[in-house]
LOTINU-139218 format. One record per residue: residue in one letter; residue number from 1; x, y, z of N, C-alpha, C in turn. Coordinates in Angstrom, 2 decimals, padded with zeros to 5 digits. Layout:
# LOTINU-139218
 residuo num     n.X     n.Y     n.Z    ca.X    ca.Y    ca.Z     c.X     c.Y     c.Z
       a NUM       X       Y       Z       X       Y       Z       X       Y       Z
...
# end
This chain:
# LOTINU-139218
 residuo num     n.X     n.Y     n.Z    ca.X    ca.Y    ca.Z     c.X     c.Y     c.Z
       x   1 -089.32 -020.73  058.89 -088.07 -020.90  058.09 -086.88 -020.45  058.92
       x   2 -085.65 -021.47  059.13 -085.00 -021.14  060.35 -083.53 -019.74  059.27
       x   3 -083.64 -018.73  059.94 -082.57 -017.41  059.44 -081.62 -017.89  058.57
       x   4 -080.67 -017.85  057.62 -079.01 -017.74  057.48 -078.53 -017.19  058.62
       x   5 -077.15 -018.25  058.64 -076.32 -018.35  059.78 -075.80 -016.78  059.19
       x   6 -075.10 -016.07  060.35 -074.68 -014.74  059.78 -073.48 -014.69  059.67
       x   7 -072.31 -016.00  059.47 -071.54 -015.61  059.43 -071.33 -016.47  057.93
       x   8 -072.07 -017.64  057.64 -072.32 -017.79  055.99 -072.12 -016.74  054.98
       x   9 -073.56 -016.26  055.44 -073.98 -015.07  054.62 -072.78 -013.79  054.54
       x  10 -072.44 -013.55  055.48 -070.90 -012.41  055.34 -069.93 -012.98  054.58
       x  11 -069.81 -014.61  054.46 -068.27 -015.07  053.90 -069.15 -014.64  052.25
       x  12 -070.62 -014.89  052.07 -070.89 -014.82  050.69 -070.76 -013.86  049.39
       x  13 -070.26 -012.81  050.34 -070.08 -011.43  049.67 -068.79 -010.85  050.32
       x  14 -067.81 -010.14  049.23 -066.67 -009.34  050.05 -067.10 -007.98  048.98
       x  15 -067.09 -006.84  050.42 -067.18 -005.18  050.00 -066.37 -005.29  050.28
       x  16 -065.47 -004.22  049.29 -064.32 -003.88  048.64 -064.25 -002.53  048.71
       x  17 -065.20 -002.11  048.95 -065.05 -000.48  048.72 -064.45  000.23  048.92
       x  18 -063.23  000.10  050.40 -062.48  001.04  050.73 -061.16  000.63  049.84
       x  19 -061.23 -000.13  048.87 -060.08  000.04  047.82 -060.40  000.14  046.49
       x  20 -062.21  000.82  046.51 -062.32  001.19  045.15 -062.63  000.53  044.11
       x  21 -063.08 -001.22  045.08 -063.00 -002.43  044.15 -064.88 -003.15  044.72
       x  22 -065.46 -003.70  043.62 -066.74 -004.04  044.04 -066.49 -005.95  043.21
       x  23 -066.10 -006.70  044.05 -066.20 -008.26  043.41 -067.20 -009.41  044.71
       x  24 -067.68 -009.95  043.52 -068.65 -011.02  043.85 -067.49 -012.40  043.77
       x  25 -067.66 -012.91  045.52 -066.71 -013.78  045.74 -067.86 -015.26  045.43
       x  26 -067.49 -016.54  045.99 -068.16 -017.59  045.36 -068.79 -018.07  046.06
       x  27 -070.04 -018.32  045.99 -071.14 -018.59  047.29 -070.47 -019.71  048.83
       x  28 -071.04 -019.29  050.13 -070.04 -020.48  051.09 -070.32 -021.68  050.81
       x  29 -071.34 -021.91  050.17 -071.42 -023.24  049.58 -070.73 -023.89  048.89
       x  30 -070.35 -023.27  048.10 -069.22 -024.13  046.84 -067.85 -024.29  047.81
       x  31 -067.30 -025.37  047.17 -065.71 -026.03  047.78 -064.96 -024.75  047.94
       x  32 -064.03 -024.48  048.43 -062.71 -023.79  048.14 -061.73 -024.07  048.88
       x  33 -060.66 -023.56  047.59 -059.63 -024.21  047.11 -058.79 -023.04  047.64
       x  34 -057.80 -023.78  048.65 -056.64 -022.67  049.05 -055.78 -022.54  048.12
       x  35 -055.74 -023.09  047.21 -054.33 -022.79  046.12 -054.71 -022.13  045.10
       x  36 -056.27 -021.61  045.52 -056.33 -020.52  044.91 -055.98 -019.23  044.63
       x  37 -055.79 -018.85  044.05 -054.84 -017.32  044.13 -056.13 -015.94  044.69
       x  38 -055.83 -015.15  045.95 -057.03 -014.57  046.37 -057.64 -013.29  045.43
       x  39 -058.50 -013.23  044.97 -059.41 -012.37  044.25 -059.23 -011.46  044.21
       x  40 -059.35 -010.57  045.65 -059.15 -009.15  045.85 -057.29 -008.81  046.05
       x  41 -056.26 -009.79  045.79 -055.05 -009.36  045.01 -054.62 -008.28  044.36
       x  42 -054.49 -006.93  044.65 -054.15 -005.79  043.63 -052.91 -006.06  043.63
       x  43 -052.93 -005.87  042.36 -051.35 -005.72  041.89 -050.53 -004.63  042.25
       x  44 -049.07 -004.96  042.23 -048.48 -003.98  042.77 -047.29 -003.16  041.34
       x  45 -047.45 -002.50  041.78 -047.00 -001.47  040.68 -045.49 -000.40  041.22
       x  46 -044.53 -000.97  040.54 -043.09 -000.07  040.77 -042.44  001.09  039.67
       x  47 -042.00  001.94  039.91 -041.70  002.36  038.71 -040.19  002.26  038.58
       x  48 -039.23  002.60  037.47 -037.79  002.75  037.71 -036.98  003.37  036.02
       x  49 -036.40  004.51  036.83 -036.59  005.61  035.44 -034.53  005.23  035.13
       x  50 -033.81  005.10  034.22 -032.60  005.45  034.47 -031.98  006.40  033.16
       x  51 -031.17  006.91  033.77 -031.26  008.08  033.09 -029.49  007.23  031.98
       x  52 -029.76  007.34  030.84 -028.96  006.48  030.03 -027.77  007.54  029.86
       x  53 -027.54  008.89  030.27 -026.58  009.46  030.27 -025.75  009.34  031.28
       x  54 -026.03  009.39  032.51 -024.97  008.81  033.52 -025.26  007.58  034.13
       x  55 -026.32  006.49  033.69 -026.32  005.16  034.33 -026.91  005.09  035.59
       x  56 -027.44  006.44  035.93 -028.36  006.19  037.19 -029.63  005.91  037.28
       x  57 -029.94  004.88  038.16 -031.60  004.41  037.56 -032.08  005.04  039.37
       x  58 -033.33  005.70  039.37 -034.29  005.62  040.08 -035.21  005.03  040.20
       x  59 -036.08  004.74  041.79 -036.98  004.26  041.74 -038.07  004.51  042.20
       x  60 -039.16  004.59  041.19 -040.66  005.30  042.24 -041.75  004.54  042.83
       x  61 -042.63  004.53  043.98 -043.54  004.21  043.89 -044.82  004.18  043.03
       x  62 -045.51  003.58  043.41 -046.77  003.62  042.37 -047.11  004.87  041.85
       x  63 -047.35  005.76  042.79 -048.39  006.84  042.10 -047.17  008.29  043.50
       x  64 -047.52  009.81  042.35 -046.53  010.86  043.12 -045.39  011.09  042.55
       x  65 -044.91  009.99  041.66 -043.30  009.90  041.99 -042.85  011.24  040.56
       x  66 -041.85  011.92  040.98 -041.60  013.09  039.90 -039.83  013.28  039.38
       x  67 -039.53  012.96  038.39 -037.85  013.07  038.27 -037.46  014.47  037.24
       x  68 -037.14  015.38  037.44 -036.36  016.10  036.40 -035.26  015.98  035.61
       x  69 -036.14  016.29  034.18 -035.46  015.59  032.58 -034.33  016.96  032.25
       x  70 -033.22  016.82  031.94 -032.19  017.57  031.84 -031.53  017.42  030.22
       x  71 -031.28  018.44  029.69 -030.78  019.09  028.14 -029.64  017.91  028.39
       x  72 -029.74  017.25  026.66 -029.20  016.56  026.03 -029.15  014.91  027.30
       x  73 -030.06  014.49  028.32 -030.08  013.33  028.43 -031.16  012.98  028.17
       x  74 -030.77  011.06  027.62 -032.09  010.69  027.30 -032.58  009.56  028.80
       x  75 -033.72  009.05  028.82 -034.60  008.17  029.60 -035.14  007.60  029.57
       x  76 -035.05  006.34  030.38 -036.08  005.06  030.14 -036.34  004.55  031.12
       x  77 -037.92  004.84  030.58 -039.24  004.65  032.04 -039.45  002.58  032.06
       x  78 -039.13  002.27  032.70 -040.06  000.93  032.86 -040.68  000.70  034.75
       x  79 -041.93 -000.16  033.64 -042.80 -000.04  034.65 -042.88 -001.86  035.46
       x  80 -043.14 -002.14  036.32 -042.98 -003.50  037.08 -044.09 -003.77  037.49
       x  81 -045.31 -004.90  036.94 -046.30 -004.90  038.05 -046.18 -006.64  038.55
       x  82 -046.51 -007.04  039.54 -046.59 -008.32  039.97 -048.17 -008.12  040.93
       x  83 -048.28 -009.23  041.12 -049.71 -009.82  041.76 -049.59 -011.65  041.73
       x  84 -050.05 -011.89  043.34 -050.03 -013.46  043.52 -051.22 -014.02  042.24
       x  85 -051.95 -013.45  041.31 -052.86 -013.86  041.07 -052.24 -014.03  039.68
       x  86 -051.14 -013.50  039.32 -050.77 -013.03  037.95 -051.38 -011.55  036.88
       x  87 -050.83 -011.60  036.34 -050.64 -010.28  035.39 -051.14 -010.50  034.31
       x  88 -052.47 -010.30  033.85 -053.13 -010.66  032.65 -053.03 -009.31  031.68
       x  89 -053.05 -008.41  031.90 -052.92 -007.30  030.96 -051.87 -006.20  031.78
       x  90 -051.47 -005.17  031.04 -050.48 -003.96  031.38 -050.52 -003.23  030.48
       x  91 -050.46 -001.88  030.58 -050.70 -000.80  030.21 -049.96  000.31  030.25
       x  92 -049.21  000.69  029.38 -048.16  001.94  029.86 -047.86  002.83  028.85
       x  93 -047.99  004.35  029.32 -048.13  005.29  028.12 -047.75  006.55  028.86
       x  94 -047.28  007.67  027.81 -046.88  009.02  028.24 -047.51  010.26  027.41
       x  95 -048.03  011.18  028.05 -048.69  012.43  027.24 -048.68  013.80  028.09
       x  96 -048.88  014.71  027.50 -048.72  016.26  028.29 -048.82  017.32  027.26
       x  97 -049.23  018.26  027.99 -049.45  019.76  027.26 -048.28  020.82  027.47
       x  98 -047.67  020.87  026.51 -045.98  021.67  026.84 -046.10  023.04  025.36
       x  99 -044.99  023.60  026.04 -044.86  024.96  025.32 -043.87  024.17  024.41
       x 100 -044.03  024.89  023.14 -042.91  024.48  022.51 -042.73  025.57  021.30
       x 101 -041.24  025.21  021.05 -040.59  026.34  019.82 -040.05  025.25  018.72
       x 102 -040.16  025.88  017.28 -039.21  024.97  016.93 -037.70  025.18  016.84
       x 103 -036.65  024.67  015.91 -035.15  024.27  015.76 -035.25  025.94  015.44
       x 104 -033.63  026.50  015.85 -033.38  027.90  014.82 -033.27  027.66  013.38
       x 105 -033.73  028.54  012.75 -033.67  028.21  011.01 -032.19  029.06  010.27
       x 106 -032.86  028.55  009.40 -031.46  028.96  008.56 -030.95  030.75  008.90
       x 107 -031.75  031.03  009.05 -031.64  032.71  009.47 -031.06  032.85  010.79
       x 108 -031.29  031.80  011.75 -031.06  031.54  013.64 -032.42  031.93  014.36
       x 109 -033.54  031.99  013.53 -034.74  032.16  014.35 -035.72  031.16  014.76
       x 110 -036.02  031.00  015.69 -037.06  030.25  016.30 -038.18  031.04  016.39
       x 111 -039.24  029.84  016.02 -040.76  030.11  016.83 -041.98  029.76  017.76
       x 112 -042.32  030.32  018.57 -042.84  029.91  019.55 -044.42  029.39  019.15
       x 113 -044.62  028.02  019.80 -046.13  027.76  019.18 -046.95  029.10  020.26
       x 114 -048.35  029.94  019.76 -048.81  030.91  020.19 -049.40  030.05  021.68
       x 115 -049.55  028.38  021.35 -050.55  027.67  022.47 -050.15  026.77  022.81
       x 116 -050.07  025.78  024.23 -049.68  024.74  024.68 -050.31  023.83  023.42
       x 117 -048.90  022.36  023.24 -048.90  021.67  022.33 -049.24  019.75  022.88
       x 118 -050.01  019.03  022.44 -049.91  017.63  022.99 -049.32  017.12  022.58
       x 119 -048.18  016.56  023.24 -047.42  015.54  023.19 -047.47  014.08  023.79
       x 120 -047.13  013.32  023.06 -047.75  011.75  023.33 -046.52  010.76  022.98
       x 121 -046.16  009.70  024.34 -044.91  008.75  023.62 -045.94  007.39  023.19
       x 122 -045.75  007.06  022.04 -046.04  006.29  022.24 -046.03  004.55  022.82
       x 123 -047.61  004.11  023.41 -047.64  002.94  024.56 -047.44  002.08  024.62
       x 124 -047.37  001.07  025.41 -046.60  000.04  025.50 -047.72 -000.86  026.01
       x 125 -048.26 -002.14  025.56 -049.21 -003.35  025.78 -049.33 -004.49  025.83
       x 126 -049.21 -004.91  027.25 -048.91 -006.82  027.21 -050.01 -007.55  027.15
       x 127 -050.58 -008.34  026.82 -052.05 -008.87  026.85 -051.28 -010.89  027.44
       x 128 -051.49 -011.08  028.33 -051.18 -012.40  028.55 -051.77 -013.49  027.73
       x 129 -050.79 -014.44  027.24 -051.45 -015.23  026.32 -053.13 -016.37  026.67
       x 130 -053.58 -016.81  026.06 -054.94 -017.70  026.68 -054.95 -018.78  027.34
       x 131 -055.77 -019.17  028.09 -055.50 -020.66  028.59 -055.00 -021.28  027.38
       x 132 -054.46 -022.15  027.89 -053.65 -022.98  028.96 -052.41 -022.47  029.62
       x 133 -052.45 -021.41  028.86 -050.75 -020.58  029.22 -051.29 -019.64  030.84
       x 134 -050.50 -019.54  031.86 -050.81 -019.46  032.92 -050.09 -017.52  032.73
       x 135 -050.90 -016.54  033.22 -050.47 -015.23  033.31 -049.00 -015.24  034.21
       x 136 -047.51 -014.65  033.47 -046.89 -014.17  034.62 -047.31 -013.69  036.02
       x 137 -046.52 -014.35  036.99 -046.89 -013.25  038.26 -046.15 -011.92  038.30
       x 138 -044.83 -011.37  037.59 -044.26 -010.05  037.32 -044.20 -009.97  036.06
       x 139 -044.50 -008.74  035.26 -043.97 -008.70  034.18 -043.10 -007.21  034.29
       x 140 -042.75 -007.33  033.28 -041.93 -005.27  033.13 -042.15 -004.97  031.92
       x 141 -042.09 -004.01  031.58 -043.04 -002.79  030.30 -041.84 -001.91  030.67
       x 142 -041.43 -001.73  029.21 -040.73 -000.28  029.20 -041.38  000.74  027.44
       x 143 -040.79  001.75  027.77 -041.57  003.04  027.12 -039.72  003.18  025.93
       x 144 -039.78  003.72  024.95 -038.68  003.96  024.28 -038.02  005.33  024.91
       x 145 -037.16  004.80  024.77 -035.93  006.06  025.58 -036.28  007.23  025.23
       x 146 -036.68  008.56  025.89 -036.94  009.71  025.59 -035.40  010.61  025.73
       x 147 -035.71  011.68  024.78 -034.88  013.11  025.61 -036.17  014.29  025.56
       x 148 -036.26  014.33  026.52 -037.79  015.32  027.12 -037.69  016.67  026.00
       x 149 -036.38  017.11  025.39 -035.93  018.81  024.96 -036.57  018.29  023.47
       x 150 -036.30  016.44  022.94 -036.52  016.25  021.37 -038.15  015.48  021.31
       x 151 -038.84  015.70  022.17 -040.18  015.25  021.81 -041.31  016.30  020.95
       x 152 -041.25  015.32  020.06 -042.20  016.05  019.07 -043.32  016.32  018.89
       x 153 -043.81  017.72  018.86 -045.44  018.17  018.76 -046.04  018.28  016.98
       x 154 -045.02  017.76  016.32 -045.14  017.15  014.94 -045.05  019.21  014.43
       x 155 -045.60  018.99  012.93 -045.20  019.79  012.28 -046.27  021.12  012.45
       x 156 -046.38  021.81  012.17 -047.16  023.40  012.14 -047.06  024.85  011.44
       x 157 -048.27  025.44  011.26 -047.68  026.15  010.72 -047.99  027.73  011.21
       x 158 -047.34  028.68  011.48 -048.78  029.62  012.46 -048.74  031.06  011.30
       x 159 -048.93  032.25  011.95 -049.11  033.39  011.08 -048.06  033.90  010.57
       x 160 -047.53  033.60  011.85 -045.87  034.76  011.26 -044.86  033.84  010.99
       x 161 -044.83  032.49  010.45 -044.01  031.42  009.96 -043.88  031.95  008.13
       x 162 -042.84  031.70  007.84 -042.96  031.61  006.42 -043.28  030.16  005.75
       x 163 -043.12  029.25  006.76 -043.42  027.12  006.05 -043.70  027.13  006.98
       x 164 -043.86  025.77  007.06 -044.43  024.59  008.43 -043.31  024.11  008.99
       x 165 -043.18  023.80  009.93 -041.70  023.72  011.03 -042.45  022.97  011.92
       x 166 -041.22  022.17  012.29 -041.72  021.05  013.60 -041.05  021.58  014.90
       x 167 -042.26  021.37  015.79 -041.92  022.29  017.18 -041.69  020.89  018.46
       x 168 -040.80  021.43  019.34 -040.60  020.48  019.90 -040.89  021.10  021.82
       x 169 -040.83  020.16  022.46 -041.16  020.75  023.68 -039.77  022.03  024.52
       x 170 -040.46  022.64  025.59 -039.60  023.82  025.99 -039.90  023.39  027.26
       x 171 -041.22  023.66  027.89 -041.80  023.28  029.10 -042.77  022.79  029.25
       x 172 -043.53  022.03  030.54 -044.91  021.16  030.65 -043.92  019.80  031.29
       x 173 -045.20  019.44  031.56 -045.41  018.01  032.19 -045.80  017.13  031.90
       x 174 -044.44  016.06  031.66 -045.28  014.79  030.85 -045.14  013.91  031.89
       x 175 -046.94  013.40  032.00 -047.24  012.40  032.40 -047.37  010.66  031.93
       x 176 -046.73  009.62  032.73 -046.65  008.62  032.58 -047.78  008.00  033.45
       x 177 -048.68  006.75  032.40 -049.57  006.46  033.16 -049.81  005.01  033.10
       x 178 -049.91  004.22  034.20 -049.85  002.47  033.80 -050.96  002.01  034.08
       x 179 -051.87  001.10  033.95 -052.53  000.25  034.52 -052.34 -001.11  034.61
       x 180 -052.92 -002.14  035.21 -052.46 -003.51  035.30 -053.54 -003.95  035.46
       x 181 -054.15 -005.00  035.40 -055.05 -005.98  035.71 -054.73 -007.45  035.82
       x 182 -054.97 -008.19  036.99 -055.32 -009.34  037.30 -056.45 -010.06  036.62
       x 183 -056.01 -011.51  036.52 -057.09 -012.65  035.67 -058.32 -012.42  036.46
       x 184 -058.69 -011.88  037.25 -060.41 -011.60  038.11 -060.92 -009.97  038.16
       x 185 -060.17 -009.65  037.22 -060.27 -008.49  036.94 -060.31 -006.94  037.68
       x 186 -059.41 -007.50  038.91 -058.85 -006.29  039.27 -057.57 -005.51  039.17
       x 187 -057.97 -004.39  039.14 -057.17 -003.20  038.29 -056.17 -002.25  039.51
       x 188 -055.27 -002.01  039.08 -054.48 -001.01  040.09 -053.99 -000.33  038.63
       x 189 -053.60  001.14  039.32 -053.13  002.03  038.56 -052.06  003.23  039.08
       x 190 -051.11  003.91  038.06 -050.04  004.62  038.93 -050.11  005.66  038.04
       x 191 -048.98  006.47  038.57 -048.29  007.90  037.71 -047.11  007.93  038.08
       x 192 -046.30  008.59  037.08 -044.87  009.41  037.49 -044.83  010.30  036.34
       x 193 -043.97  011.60  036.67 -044.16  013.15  035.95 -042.63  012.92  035.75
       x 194 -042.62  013.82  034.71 -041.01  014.40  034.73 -041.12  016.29  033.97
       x 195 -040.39  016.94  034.17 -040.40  018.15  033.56 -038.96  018.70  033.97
       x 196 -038.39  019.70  033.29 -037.47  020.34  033.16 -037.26  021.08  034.68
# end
């Protein structure tokens, strides 16, 4: 039985591994089609925060990127992903474990929650429509305008409270987190932080 040619057999399979990705490409046998959009395509992922109190927008890379949230401004995270293959799903959301006190009361006293509190914005979800409708190649996702000082750890009540009082954040790190996926089902993913 005369071997597979060895360079067949290599086009028949692509390892992916050093990007974390494992896809079964289409045997060298079958036709292919250059106007195909290529498989192993990760999407690319931008971030861009602007801060709606003075009109300055930043911009982050995928993953690292960190901006400090400042008393009485608010912010809005949107996220950018593109891929030659298109953008079949997106994913974008914010959560963190922060200290928090609530409002002074009628007396001028505040109280401190005794324990870090979760806070969560809620996410944002594109699902591309079905064939025949062709996936964007960019889409953008944005998150509702925050002010980092008025995010709410909802209501509570502890020992030395006289009612239940809603506590809001003081300090911590809220993390923003996206994912994206391509119609062949590969995935890229990012972060960006913000804190006081």
């Amino acid at each position: 039985m005369p071997k597979p040619d060895a360079a067949s057999t290599a086009s028949d399979r692509v390892n992916a591994d050093a990007q974390g990705l494992h896809i079964q490409t289409r045997a060298a046998s079958d036709a292919y089609d250059p106007r195909e959009p290529n498989l192993l395509a990760i999407p690319a992922l931008a971030w861009r925060v602007t801060d709606l109190q003075t009109g300055v927008s930043m911009n982050f890379a995928i993953d690292g990127g960190h901006f400090k949230s400042q008393q009485g401004h608010k912010y809005a995270v949107q996220l950018t992903a593109s891929a030659s293959a298109g953008i079949q799903k997106l994913i974008l959301g914010g959560s963190g474990s922060f200290r928090c006190r609530t409002q002074p009361d009628r007396n001028d006293i505040v109280y401190d929650a005794p324990s870090p509190l979760t806070i969560s914005i809620p996410h944002e979800e594109f699902d591309s429509p079905a064939l025949p409708m062709l996936p964007p190649k960019s889409k953008d996702l944005a998150l509702n305008a925050f002010d980092y000082f008025q995010l709410s750890a909802g209501f509570h009540r502890y020992a030395n409270m006289p009612s239940t009082m809603e506590f809001f954040a003081v300090s911590g790190t809220m993390v923003f987190r996206a994912t994206a996926i391509n119609p062949h089902g590969v995935t890229a993913s990012g972060s960006l932080t913000t804190a006081p």
